[in-house]
ROLUMSE-661949 format. One record per residue (C-alpha): x, y, z. Coordinates in steps of 0.001 Angstrom, whole numbers, plus 500000, padded with zeros to 6 digits. Layout:
N
XYZ...
This chain:
119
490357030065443730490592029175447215488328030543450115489518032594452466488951031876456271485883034291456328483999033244453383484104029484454389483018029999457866479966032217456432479219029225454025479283026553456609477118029137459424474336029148456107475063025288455717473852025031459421470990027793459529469023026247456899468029023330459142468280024892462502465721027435464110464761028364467431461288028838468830459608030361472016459571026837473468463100025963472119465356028832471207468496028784469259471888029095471084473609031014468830477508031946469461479762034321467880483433034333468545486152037222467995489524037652468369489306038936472326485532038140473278482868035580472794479122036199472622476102033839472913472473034830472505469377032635473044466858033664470084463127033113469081463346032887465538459505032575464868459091036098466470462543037345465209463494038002469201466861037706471456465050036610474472469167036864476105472645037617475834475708037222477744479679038209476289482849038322478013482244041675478064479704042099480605480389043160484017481051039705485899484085038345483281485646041350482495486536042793486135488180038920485781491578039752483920494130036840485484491699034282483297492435033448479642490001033021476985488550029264477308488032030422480992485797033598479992483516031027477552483538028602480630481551032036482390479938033046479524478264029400479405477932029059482984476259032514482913473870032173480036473022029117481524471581030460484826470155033081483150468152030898480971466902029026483964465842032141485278464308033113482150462153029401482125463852027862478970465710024736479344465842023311475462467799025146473359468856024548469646472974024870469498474280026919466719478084026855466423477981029737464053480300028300461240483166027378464108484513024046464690483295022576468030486588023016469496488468025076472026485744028050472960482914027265471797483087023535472778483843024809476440481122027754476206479075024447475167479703021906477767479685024774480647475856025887479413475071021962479794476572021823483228474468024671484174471230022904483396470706023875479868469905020890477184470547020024473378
């Protein structure tokens, strides 16, 4: 029996976690992606800690409604981005969370690297 869409992005997110992790110097860039928002969080995996997160649903992006979705992970990047800077990391680990690098995550992606951020 086939898998369903669920089940086969679970299986490809283990796929990827079993030889990615992040650590205090280098944390994981983890996204998750839903229907109407978009979340990324930079984690510490060694101490089991978000060290920061940023969604579409935080204050900045959502008082933004004439913007479509690509646009909000363009902020969300561009946000976690100078937030990290803030924060001192500039490595991070990038976990695509099961999802193809296309569309929202691949511009969430190349807006965190334009704000300074490196993998």
């Amino acid at each position: 029996m086939a898998l369903t869409k669920s089940e086969r992005r679970i299986r490809i997110k283990r796929r990827i976690r079993k030889n990615i992790s992040g650590t205090a110097v280098r944390p994981r860039l983890s996204v998750f992606r839903s229907n109407k928002n978009i979340y990324a969080q930079l984690i510490n995996d060694d101490d089991r800690v978000t060290i920061l997160s940023v969604s579409s649903k935080d204050k900045g992006i959502i008082e933004k409604t004439d913007i479509n979705k690509i646009q909000q992970a363009q902020l969300v990047g561009t946000t976690i981005g100078e937030k990290a800077k803030e924060a001192g990391v500039e490595l991070v680990v990038f976990d695509r969370g099961g999802y193809l690098y296309h569309g929202r995550v691949k511009a969430l992606a190349e807006s965190a690297r334009t704000a300074g951020l490196k993998f």
